[in-house]
VOPAGU-2260 file (C-alpha; in pm, 1 decimal, decimal comma):
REM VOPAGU-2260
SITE   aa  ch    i         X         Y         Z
SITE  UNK   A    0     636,9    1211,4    2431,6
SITE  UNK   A    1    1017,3    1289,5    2367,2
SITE  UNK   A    2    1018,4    1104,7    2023,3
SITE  UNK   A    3     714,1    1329,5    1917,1
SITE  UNK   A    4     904,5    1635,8    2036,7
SITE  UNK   A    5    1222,9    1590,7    1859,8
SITE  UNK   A    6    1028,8    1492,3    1485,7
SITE  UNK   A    7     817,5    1829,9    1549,5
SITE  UNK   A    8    1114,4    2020,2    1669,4
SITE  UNK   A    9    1299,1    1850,9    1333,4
SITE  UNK   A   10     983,8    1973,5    1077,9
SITE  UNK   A   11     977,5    2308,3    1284,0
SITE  UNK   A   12    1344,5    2383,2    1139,8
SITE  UNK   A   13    1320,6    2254,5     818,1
SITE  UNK   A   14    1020,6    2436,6     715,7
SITE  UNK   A   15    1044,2    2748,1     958,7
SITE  UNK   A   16     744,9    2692,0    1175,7
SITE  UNK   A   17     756,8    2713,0    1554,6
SITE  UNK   A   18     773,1    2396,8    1791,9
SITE  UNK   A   19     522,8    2622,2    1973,7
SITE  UNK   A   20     254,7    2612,1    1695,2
SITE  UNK   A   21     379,4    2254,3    1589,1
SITE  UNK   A   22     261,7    2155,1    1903,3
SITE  UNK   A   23    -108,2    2236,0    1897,3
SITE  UNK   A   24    -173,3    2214,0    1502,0
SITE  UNK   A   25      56,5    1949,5    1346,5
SITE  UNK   A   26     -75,2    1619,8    1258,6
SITE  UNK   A   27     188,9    1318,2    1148,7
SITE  UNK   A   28     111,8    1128,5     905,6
SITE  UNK   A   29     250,9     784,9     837,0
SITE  UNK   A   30     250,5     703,9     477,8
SITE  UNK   A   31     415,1     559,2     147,8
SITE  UNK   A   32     650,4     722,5     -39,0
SITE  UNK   A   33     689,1     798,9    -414,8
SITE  UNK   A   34     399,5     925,9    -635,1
SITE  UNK   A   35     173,6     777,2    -352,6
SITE  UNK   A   36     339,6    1074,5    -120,9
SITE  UNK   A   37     317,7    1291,9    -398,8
SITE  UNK   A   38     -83,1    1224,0    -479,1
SITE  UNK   A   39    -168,7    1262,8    -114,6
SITE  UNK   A   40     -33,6    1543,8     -78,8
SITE  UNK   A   41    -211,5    1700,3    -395,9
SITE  UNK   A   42    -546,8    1569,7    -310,8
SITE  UNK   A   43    -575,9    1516,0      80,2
SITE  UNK   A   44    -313,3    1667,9     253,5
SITE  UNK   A   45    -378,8    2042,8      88,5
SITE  UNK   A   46    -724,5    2019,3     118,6
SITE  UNK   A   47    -667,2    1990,5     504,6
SITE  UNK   A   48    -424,9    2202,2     552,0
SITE  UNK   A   49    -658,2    2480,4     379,8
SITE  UNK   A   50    -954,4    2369,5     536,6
SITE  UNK   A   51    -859,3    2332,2     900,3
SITE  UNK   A   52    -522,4    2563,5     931,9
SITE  UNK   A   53    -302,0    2262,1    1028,1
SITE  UNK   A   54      24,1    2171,6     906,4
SITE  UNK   A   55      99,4    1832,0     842,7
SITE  UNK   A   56     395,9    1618,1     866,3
SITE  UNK   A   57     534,7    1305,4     666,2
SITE  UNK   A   58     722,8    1016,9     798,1
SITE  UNK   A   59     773,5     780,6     475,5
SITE  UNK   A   60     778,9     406,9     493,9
SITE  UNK   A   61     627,1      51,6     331,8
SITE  UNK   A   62     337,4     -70,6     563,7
SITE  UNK   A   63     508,2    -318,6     787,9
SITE  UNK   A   64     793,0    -114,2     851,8
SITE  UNK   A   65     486,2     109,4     980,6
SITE  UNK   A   66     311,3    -121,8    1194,1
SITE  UNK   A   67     692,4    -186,2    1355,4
SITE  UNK   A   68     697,7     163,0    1455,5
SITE  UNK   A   69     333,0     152,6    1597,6
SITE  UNK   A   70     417,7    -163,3    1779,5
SITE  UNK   A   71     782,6     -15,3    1914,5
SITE  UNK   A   72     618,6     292,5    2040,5
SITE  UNK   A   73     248,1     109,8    2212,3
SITE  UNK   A   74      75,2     366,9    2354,6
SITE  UNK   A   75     260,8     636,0    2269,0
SITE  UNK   A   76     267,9     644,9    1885,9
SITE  UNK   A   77     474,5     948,1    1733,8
SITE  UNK   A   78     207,4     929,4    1444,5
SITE  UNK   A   79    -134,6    1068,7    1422,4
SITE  UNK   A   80    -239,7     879,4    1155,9
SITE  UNK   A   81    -127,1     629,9     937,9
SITE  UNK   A   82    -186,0     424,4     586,1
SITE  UNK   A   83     -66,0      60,2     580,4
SITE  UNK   A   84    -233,7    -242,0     363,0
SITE  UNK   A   85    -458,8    -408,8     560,0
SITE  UNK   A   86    -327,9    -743,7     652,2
SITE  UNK   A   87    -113,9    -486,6     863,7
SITE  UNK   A   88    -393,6    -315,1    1011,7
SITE  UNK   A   89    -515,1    -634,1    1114,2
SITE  UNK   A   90    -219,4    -662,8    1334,3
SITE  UNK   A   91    -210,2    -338,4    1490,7
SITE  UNK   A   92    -602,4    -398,2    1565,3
SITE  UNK   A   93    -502,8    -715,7    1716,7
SITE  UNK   A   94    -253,5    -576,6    1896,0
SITE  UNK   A   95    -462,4    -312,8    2056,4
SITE  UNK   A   96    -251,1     -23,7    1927,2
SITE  UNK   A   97    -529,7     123,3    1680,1
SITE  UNK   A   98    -826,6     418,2    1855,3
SITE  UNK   A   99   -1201,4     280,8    1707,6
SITE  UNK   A  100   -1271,3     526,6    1402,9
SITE  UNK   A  101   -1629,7     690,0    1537,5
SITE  UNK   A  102   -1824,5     697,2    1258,7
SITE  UNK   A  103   -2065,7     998,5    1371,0
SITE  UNK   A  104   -1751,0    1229,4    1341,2
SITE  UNK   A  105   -1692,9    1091,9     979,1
SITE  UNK   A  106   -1950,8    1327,5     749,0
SITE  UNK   A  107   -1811,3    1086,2     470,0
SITE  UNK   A  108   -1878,6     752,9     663,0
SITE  UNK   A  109   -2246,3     685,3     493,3
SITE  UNK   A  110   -2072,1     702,1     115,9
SITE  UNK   A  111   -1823,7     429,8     172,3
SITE  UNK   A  112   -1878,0      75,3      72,4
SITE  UNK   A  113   -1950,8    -164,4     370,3
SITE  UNK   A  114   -1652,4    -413,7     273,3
SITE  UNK   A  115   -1406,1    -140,5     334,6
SITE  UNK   A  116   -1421,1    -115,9     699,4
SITE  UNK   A  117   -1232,5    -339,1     935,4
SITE  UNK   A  118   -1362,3    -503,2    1233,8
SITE  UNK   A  119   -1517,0    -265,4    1513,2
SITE  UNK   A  120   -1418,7      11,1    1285,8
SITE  UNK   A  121   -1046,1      18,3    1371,0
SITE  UNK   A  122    -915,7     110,6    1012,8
SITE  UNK   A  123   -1120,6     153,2     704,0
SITE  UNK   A  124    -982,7      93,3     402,6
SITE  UNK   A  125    -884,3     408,5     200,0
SITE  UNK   A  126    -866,3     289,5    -194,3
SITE  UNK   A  127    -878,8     -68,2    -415,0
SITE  UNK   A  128    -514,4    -209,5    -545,6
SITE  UNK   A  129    -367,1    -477,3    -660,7
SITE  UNK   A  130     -85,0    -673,9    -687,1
SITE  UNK   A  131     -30,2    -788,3    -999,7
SITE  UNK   A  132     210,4    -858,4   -1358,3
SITE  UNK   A  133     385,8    -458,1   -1439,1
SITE  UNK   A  134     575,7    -516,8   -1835,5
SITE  UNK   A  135     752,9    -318,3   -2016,7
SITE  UNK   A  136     522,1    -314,3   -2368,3
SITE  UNK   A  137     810,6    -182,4   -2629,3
SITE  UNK   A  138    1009,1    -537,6   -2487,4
SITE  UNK   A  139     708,9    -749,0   -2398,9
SITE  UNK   A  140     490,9    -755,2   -2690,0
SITE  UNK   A  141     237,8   -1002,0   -2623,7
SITE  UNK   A  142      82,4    -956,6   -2270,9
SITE  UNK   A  143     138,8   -1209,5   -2019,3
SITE  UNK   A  144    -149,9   -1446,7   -1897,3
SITE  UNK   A  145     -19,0   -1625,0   -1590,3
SITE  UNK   A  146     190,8   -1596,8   -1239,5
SITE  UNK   A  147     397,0   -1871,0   -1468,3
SITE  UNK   A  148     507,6   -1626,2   -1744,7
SITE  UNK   A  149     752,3   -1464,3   -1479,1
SITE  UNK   A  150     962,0   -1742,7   -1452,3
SITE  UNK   A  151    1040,9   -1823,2   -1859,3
SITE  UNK   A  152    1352,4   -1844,1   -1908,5
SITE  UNK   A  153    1348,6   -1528,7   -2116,3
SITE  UNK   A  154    1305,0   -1331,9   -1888,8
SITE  UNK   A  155    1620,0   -1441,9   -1661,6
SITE  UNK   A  156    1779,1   -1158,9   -1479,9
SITE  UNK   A  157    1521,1    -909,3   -1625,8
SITE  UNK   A  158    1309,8    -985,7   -1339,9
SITE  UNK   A  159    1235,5    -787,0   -1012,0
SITE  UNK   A  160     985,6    -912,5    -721,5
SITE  UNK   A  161     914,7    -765,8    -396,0
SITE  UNK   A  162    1106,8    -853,1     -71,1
SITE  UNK   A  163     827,2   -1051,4     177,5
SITE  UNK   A  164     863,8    -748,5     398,4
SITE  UNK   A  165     676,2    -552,3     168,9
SITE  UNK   A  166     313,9    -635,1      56,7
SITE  UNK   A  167     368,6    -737,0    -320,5
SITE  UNK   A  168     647,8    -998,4    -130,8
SITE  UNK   A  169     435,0   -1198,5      79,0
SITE  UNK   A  170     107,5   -1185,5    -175,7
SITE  UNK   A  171     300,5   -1294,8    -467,5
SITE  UNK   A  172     405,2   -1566,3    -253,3
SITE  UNK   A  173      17,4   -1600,0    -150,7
SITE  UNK   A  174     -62,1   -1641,3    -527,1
SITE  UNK   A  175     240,3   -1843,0    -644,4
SITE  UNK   A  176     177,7   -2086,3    -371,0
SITE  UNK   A  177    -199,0   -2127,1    -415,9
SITE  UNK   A  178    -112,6   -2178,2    -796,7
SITE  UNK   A  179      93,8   -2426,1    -665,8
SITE  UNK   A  180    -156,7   -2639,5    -458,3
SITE  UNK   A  181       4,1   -2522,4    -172,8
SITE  UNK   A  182    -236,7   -2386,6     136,7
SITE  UNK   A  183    -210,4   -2107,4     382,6
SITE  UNK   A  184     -85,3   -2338,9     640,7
SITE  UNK   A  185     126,3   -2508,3     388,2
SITE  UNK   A  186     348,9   -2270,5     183,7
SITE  UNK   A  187     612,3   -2479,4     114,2
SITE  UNK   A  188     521,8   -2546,5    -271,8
SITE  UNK   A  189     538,3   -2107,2    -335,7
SITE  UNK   A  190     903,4   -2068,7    -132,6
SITE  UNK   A  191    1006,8   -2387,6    -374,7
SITE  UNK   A  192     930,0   -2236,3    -672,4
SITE  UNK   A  193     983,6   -1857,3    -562,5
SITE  UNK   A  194    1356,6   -1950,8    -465,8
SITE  UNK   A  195    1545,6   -1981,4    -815,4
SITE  UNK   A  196    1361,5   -1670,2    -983,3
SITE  UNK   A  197    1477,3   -1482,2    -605,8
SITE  UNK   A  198    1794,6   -1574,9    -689,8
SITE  UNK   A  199    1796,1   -1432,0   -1033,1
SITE  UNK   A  200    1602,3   -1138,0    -978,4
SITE  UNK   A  201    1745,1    -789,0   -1030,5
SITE  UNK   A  202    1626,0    -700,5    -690,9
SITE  UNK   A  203    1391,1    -850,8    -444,4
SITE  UNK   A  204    1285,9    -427,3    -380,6
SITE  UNK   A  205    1160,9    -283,8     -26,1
SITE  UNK   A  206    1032,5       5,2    -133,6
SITE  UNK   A  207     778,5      55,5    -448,7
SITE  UNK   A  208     986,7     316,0    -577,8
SITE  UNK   A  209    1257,6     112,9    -638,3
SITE  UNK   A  210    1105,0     -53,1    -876,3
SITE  UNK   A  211    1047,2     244,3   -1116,5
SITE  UNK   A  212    1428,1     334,6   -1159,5
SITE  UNK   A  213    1493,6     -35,9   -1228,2
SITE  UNK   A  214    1178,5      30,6   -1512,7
SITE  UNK   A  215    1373,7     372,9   -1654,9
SITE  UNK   A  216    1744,7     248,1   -1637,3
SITE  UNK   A  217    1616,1      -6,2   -1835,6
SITE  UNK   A  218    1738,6    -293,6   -1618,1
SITE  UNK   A  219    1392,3    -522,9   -1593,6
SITE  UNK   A  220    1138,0    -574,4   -1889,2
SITE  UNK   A  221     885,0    -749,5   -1565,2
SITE  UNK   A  222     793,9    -703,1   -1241,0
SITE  UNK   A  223     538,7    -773,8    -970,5
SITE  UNK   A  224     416,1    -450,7    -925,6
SITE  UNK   A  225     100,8    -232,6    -845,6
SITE  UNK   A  226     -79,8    -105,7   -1146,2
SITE  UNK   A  227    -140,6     203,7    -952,3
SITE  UNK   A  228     170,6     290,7    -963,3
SITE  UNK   A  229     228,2     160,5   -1335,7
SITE  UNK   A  230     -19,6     399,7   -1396,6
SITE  UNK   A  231     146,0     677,2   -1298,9
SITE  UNK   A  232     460,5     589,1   -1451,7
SITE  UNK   A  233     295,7     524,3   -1769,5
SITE  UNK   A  234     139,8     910,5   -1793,6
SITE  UNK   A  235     479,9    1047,6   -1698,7
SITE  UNK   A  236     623,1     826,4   -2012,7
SITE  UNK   A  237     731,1     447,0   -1933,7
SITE  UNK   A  238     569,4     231,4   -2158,4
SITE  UNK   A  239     461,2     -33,9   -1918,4
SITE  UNK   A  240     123,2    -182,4   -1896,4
SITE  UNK   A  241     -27,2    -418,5   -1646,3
SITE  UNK   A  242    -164,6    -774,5   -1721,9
SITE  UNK   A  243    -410,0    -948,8   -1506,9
SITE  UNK   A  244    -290,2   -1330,9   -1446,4
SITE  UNK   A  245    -581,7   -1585,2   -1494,3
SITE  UNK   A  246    -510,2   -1763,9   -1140,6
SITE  UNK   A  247    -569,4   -1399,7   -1010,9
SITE  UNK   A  248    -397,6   -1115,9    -911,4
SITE  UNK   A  249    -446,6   -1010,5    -556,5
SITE  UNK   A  250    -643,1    -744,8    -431,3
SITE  UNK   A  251    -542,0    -484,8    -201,1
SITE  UNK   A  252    -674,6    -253,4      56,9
SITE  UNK   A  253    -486,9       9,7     136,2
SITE  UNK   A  254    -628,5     186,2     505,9
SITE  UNK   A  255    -585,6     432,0     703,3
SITE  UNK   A  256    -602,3     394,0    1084,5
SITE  UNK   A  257    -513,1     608,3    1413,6
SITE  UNK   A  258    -290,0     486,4    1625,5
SITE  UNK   A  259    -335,3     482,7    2017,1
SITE  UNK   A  260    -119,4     735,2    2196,3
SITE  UNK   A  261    -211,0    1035,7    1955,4
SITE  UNK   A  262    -270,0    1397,5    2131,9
SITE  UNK   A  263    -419,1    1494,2    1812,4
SITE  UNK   A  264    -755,0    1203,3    1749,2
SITE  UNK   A  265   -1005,5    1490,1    1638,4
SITE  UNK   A  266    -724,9    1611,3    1380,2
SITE  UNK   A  267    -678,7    1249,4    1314,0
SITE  UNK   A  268   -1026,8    1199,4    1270,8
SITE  UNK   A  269   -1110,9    1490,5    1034,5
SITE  UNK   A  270    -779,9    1395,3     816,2
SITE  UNK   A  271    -952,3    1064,7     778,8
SITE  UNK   A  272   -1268,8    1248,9     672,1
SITE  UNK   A  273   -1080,4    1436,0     422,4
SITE  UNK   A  274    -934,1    1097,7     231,2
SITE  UNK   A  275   -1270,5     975,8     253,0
SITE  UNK   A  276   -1457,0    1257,7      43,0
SITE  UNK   A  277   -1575,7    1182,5    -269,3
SITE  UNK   A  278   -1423,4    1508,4    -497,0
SITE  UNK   A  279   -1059,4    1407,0    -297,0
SITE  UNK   A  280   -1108,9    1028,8    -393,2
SITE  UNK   A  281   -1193,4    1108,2    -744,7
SITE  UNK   A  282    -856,5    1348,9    -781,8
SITE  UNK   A  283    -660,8    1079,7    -604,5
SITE  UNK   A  284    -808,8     759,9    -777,0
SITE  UNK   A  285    -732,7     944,5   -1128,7
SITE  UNK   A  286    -370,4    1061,3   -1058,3
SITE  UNK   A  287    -265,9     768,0    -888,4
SITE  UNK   A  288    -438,3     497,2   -1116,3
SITE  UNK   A  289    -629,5     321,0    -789,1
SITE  UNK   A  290    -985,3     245,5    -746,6
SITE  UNK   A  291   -1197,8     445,6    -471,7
SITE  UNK   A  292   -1416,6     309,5    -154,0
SITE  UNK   A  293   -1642,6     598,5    -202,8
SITE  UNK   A  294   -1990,5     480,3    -402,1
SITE  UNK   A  295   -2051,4     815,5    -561,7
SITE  UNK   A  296   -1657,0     818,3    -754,3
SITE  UNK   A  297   -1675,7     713,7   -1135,8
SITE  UNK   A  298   -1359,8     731,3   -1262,4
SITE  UNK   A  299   -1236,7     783,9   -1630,8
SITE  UNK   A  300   -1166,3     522,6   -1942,6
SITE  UNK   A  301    -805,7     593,0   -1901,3
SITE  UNK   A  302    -793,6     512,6   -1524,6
SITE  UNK   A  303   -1045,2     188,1   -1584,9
SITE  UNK   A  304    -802,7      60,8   -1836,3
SITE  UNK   A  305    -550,4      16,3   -1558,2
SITE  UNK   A  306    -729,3    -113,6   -1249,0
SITE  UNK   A  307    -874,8    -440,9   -1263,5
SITE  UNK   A  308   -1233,8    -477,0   -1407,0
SITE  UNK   A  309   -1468,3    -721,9   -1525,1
SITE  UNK   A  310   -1306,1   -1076,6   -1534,8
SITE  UNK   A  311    -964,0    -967,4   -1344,5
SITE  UNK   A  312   -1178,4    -802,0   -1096,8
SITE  UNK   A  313   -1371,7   -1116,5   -1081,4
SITE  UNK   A  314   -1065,8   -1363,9   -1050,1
SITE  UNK   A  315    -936,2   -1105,6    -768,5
SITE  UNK   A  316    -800,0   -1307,2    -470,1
SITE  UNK   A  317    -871,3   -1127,5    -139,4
SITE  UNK   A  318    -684,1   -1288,8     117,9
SITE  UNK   A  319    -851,5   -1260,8     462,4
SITE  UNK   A  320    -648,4    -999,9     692,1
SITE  UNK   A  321    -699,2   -1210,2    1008,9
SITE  UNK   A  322    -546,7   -1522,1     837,7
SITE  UNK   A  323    -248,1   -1319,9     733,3
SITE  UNK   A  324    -182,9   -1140,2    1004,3
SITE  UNK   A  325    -165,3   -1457,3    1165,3
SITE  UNK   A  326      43,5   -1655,9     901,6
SITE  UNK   A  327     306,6   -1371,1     789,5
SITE  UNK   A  328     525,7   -1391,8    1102,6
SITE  UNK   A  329     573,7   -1737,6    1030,0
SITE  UNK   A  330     611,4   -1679,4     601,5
SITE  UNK   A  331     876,9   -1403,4     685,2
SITE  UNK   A  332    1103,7   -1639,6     924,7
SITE  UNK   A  333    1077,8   -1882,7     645,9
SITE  UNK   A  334    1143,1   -1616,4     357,9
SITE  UNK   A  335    1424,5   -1524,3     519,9
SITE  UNK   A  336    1598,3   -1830,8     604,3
SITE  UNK   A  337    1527,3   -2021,0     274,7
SITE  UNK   A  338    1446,9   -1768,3     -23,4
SITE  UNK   A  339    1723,8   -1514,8     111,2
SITE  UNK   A  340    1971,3   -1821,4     177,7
């Protein structure tokens, strides 16, 4: 596995290591970037490390530009494990590119709640998110209500929404069209009245973290966003907040999966084990603002404030991964050739 090689050979230089030990105790891990990279490390990635004596290895990236790289590389994946939303999963499962997750070798399996495991157990789902309405609270003073709010005129050109190659892209469009009276196999009504606010936004973004120097610069007052990482931004001093639309925001399941080819599916395996752990939920739920999939996590006022809960919770679309992973190939041709045009 040449690619493998090379990123080992690449980490073993820029953090002194040997390729030798690289080789037998390095695990890759696929993952997001931003405070998301920053809160796994904190809560799962140190925790293994000190536990089992292995080193492991980032490659940063939104979730399909993961699934691309699992796809490009069948068989033969240059990642040991990796998160990506689960419409994504889906694919990769579909695909055949994912290893069945053997629940007897997860100690942490029994605590998790039934809905978060894919079918035959290749991927479980990792934490709860959202997509959802980020503002800007010093500009925005009263709250918005609705997907609708985002295109007032008052907020032209202080607007950013995410790119349909990135999940907050194609489930805005979900939302927008179903608000609409469009359909899954019809999403003509969403690109018609995505188009003129694409045109006008500051950014259609790729990357989450784009999003946050748009917040700081001061260049949006709203966004389509996630309010985990809202959250975050909010502690470190941004005054946004997140508001819940009443057609629904859409709900989110971040997994994690291991993808066929790996030399290292008992690493892979315990990693998974690690994320899965109630204590390492509960530290990464509460710095990263996200809800967990472990039953025995309660998580603090301040975190609860954020996520959705009670009637947003309840008004939560969750859009089937099978149907998407089936209808995005077809949404991104269109994106691209009408909303980009």
């Amino acid at each position: 596995m040449k690619t493998r090689t090379k990123l080992l050979a690449a980490a073993a230089l820029l953090t002194g290591a040997s390729l030798s030990s690289a080789n037998s105790q390095e695990l890759v891990l696929g993952e997001f970037g931003g405070s998301f990279a920053d809160n796994v490390k904190a809560c799962y990635i140190d925790v293994f490390e000190k536990e089992t004596g292995a080193t492991v290895l980032t490659k940063l990236a939104n979730s399909a530009q993961h699934a691309a790289a699992v796809r490009a590389t069948a068989g033969q994946s240059d990642m040991d494990v990796v998160f990506a939303d689960d419409a994504f999963a889906v694919q990769m499962a579909n695909e055949g590119l994912l290893v069945p997750l053997d629940r007897a070798k997860l100690s942490n399996a029994p605590e998790i709640i039934d809905g978060a495991w894919g079918k035959e157990d290749l991927y479980v789902a990792a934490m709860l998110g959202a997509t959802t309405i980020i503002y800007n609270k010093d500009k925005i003073t009263t709250p918005p209500t609705s997907w609708n709010d985002l295109f007032d005129e008052k907020y032209k050109g202080r607007v950013t929404i995410g790119d349909i190659s990135g999940t907050t892209g194609w489930q805005f469009l979900a939302a927008v069209n179903k608000m609409e009276g469009g359909t899954l196999d019809n999403v003509t009504p969403g690109i018609e009245k995505i188009k003129p606010l694409a045109k006008d936004a500051v950014l259609l973004y790729t990357q989450a973290d784009q999003v946050v120097s748009l917040f700081e610069r001061g260049e949006i007052d709203i966004a389509v966003w996630y309010p985990d990482r809202a959250g975050v931004q909010a502690k470190n001093g941004l005054p946004l907040a997140a508001a819940y639309p009443k057609e629904g925001a859409v709900g989110i399941r971040p997994s994690i999966m291991i993808p066929k080819g790996t030399e290292q599916e008992e690493l892979a395996l315990k990693f998974i084990d690690t994320v899965l752990d109630a204590e390492n939920q509960k530290c990464f739920s509460e710095r990263q603002f996200i809800g967990s999939v472990n039953k025995n996590v309660t998580l603090s006022d301040e975190v609860s404030a954020m996520v959705p809960t009670g009637e947003a919770m309840n008004n939560m679309l969750f859009l089937d991964p099978n149907e998407m992973a089936a209808k995005l190939p077809d949404w991104t041709r269109r994106w691209q050739r009408e909303v980009l045009r």
